[in-house]
LOZA-125884 format. One record per atom (N, C-alpha, C): residue in one letter; x, y, z. Coordinates in pm, whole numbers, plus 50000, padded with zeros to 5 digits. Layout:
BEGIN
AXYZ
...
***
This chain:
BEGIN
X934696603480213
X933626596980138
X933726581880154
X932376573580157
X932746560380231
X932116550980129
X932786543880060
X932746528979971
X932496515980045
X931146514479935
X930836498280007
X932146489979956
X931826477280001
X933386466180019
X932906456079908
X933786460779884
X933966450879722
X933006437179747
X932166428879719
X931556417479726
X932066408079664
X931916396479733
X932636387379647
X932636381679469
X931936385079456
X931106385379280
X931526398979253
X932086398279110
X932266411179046
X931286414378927
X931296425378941
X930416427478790
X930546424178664
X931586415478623
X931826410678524
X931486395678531
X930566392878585
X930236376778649
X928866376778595
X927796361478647
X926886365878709
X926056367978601
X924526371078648
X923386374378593
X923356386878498
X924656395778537
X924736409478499
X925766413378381
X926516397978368
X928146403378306
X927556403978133
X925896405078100
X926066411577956
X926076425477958
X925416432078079
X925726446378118
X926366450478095
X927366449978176
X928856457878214
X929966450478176
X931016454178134
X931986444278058
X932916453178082
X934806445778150
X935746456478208
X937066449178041
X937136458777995
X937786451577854
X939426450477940
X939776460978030
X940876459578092
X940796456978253
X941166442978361
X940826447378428
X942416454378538
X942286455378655
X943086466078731
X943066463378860
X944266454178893
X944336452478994
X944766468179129
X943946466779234
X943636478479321
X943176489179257
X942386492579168
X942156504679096
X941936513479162
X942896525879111
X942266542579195
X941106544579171
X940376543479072
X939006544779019
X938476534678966
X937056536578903
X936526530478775
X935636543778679
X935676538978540
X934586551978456
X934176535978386
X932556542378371
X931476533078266
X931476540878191
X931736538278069
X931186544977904
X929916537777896
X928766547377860
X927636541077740
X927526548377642
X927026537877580
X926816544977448
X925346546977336
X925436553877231
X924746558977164
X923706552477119
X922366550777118
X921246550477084
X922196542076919
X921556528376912
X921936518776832
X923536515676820
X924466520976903
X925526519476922
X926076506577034
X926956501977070
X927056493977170
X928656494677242
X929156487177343
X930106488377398
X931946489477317
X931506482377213
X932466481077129
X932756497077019
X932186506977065
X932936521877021
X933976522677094
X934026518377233
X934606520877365
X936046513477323
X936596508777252
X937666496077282
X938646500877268
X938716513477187
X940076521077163
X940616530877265
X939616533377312
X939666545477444
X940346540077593
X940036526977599
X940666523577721
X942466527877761
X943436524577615
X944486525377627
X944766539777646
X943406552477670
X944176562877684
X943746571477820
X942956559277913
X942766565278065
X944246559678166
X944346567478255
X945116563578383
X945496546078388
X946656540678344
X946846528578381
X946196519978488
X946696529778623
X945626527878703
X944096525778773
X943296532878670
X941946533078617
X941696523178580
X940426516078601
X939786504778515
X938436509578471
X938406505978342
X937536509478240
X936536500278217
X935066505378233
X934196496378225
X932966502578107
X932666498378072
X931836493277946
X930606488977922
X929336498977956
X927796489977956
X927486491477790
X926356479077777
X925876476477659
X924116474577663
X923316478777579
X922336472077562
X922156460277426
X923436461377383
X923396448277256
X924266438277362
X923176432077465
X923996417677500
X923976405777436
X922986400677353
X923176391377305
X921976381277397
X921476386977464
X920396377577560
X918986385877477
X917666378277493
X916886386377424
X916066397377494
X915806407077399
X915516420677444
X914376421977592
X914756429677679
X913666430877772
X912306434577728
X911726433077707
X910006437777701
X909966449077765
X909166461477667
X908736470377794
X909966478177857
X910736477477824
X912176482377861
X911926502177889
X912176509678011
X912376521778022
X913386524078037
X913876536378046
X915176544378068
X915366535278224
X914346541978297
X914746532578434
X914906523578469
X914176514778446
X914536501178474
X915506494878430
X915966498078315
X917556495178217
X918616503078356
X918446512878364
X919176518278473
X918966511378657
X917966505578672
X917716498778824
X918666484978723
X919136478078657
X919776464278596
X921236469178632
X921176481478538
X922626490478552
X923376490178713
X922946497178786
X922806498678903
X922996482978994
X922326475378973
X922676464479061
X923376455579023
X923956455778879
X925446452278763
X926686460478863
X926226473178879
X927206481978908
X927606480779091
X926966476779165
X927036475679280
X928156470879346
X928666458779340
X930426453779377
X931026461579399
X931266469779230
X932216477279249
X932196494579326
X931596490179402
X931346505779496
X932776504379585
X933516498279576
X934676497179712
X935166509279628
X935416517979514
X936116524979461
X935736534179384
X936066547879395
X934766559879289
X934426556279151
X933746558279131
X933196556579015
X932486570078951
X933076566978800
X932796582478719
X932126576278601
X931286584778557
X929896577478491
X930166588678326
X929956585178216
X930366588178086
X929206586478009
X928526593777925
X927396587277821
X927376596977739
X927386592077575
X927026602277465
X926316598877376
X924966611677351
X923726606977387
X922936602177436
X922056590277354
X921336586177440
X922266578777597
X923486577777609
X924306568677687
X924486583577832
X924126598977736
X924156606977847
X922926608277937
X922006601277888
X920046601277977
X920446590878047
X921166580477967
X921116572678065
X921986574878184
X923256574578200
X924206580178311
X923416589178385
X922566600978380
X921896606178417
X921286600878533
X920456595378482
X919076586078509
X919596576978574
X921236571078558
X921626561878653
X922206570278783
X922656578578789
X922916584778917
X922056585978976
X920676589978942
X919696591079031
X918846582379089
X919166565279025
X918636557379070
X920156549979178
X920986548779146
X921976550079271
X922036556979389
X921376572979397
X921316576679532
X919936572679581
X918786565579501
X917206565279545
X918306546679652
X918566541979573
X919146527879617
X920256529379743
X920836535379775
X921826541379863
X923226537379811
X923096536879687
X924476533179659
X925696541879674
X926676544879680
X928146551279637
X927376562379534
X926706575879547
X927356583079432
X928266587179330
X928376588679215
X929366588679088
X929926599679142
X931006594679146
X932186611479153
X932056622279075
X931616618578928
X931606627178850
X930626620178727
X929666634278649
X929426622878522
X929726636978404
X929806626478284
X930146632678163
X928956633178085
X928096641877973
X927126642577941
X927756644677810
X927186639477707
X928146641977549
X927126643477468
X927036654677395
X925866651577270
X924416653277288
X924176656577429
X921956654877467
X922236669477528
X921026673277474
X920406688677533
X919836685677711
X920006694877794
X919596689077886
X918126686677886
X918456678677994
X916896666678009
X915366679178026
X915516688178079
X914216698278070
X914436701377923
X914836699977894
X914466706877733
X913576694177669
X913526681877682
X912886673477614
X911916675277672
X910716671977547
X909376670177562
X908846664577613
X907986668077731
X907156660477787
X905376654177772
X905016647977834
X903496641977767
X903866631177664
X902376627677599
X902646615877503
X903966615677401
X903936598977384
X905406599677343
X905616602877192
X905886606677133
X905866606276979
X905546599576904
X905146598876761
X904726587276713
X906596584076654
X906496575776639
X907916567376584
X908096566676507
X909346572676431
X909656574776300
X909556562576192
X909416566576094
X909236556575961
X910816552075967
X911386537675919
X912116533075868
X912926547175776
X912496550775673
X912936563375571
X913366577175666
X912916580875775
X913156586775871
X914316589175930
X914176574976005
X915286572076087
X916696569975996
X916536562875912
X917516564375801
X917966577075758
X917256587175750
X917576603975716
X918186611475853
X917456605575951
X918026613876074
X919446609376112
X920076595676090
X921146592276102
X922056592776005
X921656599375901
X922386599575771
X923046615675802
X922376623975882
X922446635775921
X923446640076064
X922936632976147
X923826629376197
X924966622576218
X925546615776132
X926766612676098
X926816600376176
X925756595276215
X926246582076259
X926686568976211
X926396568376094
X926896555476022
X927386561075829
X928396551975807
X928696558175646
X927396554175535
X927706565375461
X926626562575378
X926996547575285
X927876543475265
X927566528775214
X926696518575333
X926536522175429
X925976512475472
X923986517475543
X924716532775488
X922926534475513
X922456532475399
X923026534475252
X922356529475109
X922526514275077
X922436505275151
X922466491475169
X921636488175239
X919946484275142
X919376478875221
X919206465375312
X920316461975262
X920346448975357
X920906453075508
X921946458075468
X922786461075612
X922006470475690
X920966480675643
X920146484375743
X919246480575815
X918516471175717
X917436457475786
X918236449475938
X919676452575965
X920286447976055
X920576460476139
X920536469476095
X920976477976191
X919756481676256
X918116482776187
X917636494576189
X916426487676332
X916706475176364
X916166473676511
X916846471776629
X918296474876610
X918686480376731
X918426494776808
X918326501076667
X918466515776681
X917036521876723
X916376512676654
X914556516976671
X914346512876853
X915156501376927
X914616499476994
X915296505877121
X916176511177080
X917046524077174
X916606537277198
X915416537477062
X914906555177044
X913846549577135
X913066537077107
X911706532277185
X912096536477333
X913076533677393
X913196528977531
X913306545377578
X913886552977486
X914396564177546
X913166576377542
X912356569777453
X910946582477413
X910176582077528
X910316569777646
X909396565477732
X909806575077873
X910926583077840
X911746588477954
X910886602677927
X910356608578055
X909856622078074
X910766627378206
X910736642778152
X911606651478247
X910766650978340
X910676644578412
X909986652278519
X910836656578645
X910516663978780
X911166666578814
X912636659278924
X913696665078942
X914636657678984
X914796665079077
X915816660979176
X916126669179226
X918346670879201
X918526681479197
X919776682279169
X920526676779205
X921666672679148
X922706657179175
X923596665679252
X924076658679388
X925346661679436
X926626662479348
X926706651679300
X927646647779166
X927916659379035
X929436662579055
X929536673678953
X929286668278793
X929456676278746
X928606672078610
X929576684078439
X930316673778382
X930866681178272
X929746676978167
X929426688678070
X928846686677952
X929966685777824
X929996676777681
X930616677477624
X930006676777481
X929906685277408
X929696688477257
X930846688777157
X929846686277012
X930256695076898
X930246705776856
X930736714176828
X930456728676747
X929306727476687
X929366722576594
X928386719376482
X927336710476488
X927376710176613
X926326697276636
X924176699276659
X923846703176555
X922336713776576
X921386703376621
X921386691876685
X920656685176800
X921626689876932
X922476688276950
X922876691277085
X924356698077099
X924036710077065
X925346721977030
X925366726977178
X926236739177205
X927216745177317
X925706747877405
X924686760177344
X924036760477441
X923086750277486
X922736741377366
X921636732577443
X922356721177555
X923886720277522
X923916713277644
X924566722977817
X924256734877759
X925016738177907
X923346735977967
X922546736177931
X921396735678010
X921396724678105
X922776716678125
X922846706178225
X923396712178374
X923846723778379
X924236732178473
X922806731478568
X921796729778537
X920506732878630
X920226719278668
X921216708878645
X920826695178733
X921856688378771
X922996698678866
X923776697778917
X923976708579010
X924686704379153
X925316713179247
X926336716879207
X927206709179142
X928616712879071
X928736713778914
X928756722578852
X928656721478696
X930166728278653
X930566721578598
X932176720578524
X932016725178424
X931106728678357
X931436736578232
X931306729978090
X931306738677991
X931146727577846
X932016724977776
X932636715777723
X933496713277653
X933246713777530
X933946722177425
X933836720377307
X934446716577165
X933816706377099
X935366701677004
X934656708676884
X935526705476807
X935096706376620
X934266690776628
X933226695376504
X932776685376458
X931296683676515
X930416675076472
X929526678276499
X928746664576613
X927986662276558
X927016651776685
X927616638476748
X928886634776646
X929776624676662
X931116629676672
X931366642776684
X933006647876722
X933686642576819
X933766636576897
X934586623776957
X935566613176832
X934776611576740
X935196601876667
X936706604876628
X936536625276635
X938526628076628
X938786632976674
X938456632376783
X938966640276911
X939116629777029
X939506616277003
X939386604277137
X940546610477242
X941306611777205
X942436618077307
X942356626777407
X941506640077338
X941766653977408
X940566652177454
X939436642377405
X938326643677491
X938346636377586
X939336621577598
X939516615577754
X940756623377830
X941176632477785
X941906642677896
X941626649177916
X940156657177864
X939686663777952
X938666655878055
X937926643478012
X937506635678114
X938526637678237
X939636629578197
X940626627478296
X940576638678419
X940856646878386
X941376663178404
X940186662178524
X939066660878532
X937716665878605
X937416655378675
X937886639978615
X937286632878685
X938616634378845
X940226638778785
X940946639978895
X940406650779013
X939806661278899
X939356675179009
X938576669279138
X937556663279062
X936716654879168
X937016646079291
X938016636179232
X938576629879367
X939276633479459
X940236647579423
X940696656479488
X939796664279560
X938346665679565
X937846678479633
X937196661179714
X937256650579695
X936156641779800
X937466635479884
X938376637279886
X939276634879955
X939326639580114
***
């Protein structure tokens, strides 16, 4: 398998370095993995997880909370064509692609704009938490939940503690990141793909009734290689206690992989 040559600019530089951010970096790395993350979430879930990949591994980190102001008009894709040419340098070395939830459409959606670009295909990607992509609705986009809504749907999903969803102040801060993560992602239609070379692990909650065991094996049909589902306790956010056993089983697949492109 053949890697472009490192460029002199790294992705942590540059026009791109609110993108991608390497919290550890690694001199000669055997690999690299990008975490994204969750629909109003940002790079900083990621900070604890680094200390438990391959020393060797360097861990990289995309965000859509950069701190520059919001793109206009922003799609799944085009956030992913930014991704993608952030991500480019580092093609001298495989790269394994990670997203839970909305961070799994996107990884998705970024592999497939990496092979339209001729980039390095992802060795491997991880899908956490999203039903596969044919199962979402296609045609007009939804109307967009009320403030009171979105507040109930994340109160349900376990994404934030309830002291800070019954604080209306602190939600007035939260509640346009999150609105503008669901915006970007409602604009994404299945349409058709064609199946990723790139093997593909799905990873759930038990309990998770947006995106439980079977709705995510339905990712098996947009892959040549499908690894199977992983399943923890807990529900739409079960990572949160499971950081360990769920980056060893990353680990575990992302090694399978470099071993069969060898």
């Amino acid at each position: 398998m053949r890697y472009m040559p490192l460029l002199p600019q790294n992705a942590g530089g540059g026009s791109h370095d609110t993108l991608v951010h390497c919290p550890r970096p690694v001199a000669d790395p055997e690999a690299r993995v990008l975490l994204m993350h969750h629909a109003g979430g940002s790079h900083r879930e990621y900070r604890s997880w680094v200390q438990h990949f391959p020393t060797r591994w360097e861990v990289w980190v995309a965000s859509r909370r950069t701190g520059a102001p919001t793109v206009g008009g922003e799609t799944v894709t085009r956030f992913c064509h930014r991704l993608a040419d952030a991500l480019a340098p580092l093609g001298d070395r495989p790269l394994a692609l990670f997203g839970h939830s909305m961070g799994a459409l996107v990884c998705y959606e970024l592999a497939h704009v990496m092979r339209r670009q001729g980039l390095p295909n992802p060795v491997w990607l991880g899908v956490s938490a999203h039903s596969g992509p044919q199962q979402l609705p296609s045609g007009p986009a939804r109307r967009p939940p009320t403030s009171e809504d979105l507040r109930a749907m994340t109160a349900e999903l376990g994404g934030l503690q309830q002291s800070i969803l019954g604080n209306d102040a602190l939600w007035a801060l939260i509640e346009p990141a999150l609105r503008s993560d669901i915006d970007m992602i409602a604009t994404w239609t299945p349409e058709p793909r064609p199946r990723l070379g790139t093997p593909i692990t799905a990873f759930c909650g038990e309990f998770d009734n947006l995106a439980g065991p079977r709705a995510v094996r339905a990712w098996e049909a947009c892959t040549e290689g499908f690894l199977g589902v992983r399943t923890h306790i807990g529900g739409h956010f079960y990572f949160r206690n499971a950081v360990e056993s769920l980056i060893d089983q990353m680990v575990n697949d992302i090694r399978l992989c470099l071993r069969r492109g060898r």
